[in-house]
C-alpha positions as CSV (number, residue, x, y, z in Angstrom):
1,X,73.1,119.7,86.0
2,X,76.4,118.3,84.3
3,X,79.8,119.1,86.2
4,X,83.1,118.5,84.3
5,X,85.4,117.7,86.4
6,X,89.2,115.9,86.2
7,X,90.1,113.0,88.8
8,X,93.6,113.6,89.9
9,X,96.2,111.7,92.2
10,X,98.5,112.9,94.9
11,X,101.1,110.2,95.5
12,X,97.6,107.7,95.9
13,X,95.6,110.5,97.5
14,X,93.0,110.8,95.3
15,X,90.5,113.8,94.3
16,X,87.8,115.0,92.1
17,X,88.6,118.7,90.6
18,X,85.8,121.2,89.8
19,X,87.0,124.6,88.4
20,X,84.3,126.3,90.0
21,X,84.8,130.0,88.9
22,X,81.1,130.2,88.0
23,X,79.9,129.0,91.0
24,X,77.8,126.5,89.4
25,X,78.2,124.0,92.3
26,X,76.8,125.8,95.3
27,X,76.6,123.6,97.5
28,X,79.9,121.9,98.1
29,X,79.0,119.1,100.9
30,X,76.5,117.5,99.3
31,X,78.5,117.7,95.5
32,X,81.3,115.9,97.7
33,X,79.2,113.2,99.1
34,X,77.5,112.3,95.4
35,X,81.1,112.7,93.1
36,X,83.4,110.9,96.1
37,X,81.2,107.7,95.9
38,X,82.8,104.7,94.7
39,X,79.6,102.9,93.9
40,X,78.0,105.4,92.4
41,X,79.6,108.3,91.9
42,X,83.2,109.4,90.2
43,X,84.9,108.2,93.5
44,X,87.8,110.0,95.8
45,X,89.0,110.7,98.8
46,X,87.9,114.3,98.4
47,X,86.2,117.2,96.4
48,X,88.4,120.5,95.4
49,X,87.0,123.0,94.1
50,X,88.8,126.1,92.4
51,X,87.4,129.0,92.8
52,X,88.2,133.0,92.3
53,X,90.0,134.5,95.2
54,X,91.1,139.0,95.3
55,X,94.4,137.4,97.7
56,X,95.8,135.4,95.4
57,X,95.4,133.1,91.8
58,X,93.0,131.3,92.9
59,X,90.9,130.4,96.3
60,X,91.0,125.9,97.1
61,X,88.0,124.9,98.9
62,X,88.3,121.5,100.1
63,X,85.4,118.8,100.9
64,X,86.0,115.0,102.2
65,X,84.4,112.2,101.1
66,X,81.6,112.7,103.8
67,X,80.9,116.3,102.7
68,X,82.8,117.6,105.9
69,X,85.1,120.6,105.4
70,X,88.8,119.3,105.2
71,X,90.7,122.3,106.1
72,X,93.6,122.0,103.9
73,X,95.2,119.2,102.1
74,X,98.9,119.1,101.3
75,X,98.2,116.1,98.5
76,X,95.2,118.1,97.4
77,X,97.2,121.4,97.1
78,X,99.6,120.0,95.1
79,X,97.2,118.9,92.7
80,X,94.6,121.4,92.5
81,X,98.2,123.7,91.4
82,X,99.2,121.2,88.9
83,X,95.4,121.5,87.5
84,X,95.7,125.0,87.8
85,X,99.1,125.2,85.3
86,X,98.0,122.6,82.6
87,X,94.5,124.2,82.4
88,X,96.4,128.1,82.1
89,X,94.1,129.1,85.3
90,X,97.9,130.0,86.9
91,X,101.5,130.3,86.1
92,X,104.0,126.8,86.9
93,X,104.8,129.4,90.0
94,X,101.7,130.8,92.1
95,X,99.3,131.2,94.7
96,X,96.4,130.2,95.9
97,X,94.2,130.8,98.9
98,X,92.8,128.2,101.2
99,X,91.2,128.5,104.3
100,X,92.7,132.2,104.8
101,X,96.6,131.4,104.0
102,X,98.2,132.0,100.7
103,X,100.2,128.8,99.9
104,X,103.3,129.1,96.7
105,X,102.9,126.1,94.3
106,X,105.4,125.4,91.9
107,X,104.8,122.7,89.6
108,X,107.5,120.9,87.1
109,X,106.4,118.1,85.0
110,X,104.3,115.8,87.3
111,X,106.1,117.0,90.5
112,X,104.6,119.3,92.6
113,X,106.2,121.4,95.5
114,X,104.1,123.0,98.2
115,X,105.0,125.6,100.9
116,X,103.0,125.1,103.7
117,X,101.8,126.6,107.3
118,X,104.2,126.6,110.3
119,X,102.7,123.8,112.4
120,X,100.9,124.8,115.5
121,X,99.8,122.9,119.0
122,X,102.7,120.4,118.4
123,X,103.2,118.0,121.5
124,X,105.3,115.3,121.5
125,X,104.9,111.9,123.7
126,X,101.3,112.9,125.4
127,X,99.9,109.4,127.2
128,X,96.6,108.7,126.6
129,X,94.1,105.6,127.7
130,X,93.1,103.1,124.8
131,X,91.7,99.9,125.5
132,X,92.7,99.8,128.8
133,X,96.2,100.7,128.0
134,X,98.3,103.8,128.0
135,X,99.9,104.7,124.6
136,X,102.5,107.4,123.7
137,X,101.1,109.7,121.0
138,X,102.6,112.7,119.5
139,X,99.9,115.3,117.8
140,X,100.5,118.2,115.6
141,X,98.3,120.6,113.1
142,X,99.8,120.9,110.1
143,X,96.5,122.4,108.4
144,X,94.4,119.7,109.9
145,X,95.2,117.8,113.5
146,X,97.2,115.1,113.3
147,X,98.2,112.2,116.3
148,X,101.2,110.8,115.2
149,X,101.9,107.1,116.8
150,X,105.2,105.2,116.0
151,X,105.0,101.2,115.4
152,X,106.5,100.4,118.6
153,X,104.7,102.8,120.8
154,X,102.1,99.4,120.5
155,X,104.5,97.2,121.4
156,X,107.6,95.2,120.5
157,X,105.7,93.0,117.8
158,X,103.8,96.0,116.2
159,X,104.6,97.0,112.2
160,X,102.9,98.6,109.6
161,X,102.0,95.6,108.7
162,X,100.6,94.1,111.6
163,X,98.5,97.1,112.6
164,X,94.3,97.4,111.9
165,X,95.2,100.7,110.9
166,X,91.5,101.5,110.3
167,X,90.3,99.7,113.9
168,X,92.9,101.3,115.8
169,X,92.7,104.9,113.8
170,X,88.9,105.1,114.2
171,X,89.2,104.6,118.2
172,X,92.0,107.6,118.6
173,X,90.2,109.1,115.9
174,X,86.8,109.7,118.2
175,X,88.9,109.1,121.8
176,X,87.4,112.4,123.9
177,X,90.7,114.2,123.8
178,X,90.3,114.9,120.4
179,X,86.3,116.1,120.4
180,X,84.2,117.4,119.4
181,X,86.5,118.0,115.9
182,X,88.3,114.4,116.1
183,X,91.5,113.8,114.2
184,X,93.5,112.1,112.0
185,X,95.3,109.5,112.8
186,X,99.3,108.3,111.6
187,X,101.0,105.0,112.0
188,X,104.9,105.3,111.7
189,X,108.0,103.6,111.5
190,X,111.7,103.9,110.5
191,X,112.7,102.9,107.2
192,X,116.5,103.0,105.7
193,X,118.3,106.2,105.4
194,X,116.4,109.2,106.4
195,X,113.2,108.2,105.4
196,X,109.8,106.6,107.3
197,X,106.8,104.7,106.5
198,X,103.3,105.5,106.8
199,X,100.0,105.0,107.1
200,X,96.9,107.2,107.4
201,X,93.7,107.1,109.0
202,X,91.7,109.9,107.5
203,X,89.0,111.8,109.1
204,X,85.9,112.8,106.9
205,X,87.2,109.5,104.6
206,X,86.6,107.4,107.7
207,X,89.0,105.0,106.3
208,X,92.5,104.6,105.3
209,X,93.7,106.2,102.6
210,X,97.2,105.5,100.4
211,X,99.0,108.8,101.0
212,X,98.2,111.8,102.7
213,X,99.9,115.3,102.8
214,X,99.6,116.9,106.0
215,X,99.9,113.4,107.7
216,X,103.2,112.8,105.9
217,X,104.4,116.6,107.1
218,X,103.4,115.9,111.0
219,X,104.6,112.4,111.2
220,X,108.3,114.0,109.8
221,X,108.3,115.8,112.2
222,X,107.4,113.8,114.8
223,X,110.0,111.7,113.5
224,X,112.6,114.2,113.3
225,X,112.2,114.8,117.4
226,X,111.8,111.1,117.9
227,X,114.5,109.7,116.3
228,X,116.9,112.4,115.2
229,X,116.2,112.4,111.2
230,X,117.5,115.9,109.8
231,X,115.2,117.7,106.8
232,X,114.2,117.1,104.3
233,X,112.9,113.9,105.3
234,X,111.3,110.9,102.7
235,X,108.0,109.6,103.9
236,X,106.3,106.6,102.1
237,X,103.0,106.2,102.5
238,X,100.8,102.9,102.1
239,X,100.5,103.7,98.3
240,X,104.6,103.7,98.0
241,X,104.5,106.8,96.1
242,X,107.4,108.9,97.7
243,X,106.5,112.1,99.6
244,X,109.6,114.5,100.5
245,X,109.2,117.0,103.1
246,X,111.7,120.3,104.3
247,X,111.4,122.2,107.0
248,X,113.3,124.2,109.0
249,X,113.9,123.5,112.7
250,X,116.0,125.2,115.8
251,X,115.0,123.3,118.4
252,X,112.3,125.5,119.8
253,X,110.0,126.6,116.4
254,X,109.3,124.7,113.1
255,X,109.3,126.9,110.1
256,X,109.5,127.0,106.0
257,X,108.1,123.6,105.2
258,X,107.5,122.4,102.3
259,X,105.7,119.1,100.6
260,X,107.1,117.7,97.5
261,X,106.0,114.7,95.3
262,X,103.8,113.3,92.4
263,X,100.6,115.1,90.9
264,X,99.0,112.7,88.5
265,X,95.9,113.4,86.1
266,X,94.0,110.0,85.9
267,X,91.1,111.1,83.6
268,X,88.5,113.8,82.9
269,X,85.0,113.9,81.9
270,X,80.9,115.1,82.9
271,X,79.0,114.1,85.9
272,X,75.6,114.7,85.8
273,X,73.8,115.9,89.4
């Protein structure tokens, strides 16, 4: 069977895109796990497939590397719009349906904005034990779950830098607060301005990856509450590709947030399954 399919970018994010109307891939784990390998596949961080939908332009089902179910993916949103526009599948402006919410894409040039859910289960500074110690975490869903751990939470010599972000991620990744679903897992700290650094341990990838959407929403607003930084907040992630994200926030509820950045086609061709 031969699958055309375009490899996009989200800010370093990247994804394979299958417009999947016909339904000619039917099963999407095991088309993830085959087009995501970087030996011998297409390689990504994920599979999105674009489907028809009766709520909205266009239904996004979403696949990790491992053939897991993502939930949804701000990068992977953005892009799977973009797709959408240059292909005429949807206006610049519309919607599309992923796991039963209508998210509004709006797409000029290579930059793609994103409304996305309210957050849910957000808690800030929760203690849990790793390797013997106790660490200050902050966790949020923003679509998928999301710990949130600033720099020097790990102590006073921690950075970016310094961290085994995939070591480190992995453990709080599988630690038995989070099961049986696990999480993802964000390292943070304060750049200049009103902006932060980041970097993302991704469940379903199992490894870090160079930007990531819904990581970059709950680790603004994490660092919002943490260390006063008003909306809309820049997040970098390890790829250096700028995120922005908005959101409205009164103290008790976060609301009307949006992801903004790049949405970059890389190449397109036929993969034969």
């Amino acid at each position: 069977m031969k699958i055309w399919f375009t490899k996009m970018s989200g800010a370093g994010n990247d994804f394979v895109i299958v417009d999947n109307r016909s339904k000619k891939i039917r099963n999407g784990p095991r088309a993830a796990r085959i087009l995501c390998d970087r030996r011998w596949g297409v390689g990504a961080d994920g599979l999105l497939l674009l489907e028809k939908s009766r709520k909205a332009d266009y239904r996004m089902l979403y696949f990790n590397a491992d053939g897991s179910y993502g939930g949804m993916c701000g990068n992977g949103g953005r892009c799977i719009a973009r797709y959408a526009a240059v292909n005429g599948i949807a206006p610049l402006r519309h919607r599309f349906e992923a796991l039963d919410h209508i998210y509004a894409a709006s797409v000029r040039g290579s930059e793609v904005s994103l409304t996305m859910k309210d957050p849910r289960g957000f808690k800030l500074r929760r203690r849990i034990r790793l390797r013997g110690k106790t660490i200050v975490i902050s966790h949020v869903d923003t679509g998928s779950p999301h710990v949130v751990v600033p720099c020097d939470a790990l102590g006073r010599r921690k950075s970016l830098k310094t961290i085994d972000v995939v070591a480190l991620g992995r453990e709080i990744r599988f630690h038995s607060v989070f099961s049986p679903a696990g999480t993802n897992v964000n390292f943070i700290e304060r750049a200049k301005g009103n902006s932060i650094r980041i970097r993302t341990y991704e469940r379903g990838v199992e490894a870090e990856t160079l930007a990531c959407g819904t990581g970059s929403i709950a680790s603004a607003i994490v660092a919002s509450r943490l260390w006063k930084l008003k909306a809309p907040i820049v997040v970098i992630p390890e790829s250096g590709r700028k995120l922005c994200v908005e959101f409205d926030d009164d103290g008790t509820k976060i609301s009307k947030v949006c992801l903004a950045g790049p949405a970059v086609m890389s190449f397109y061709g036929v993969f034969s399954i």
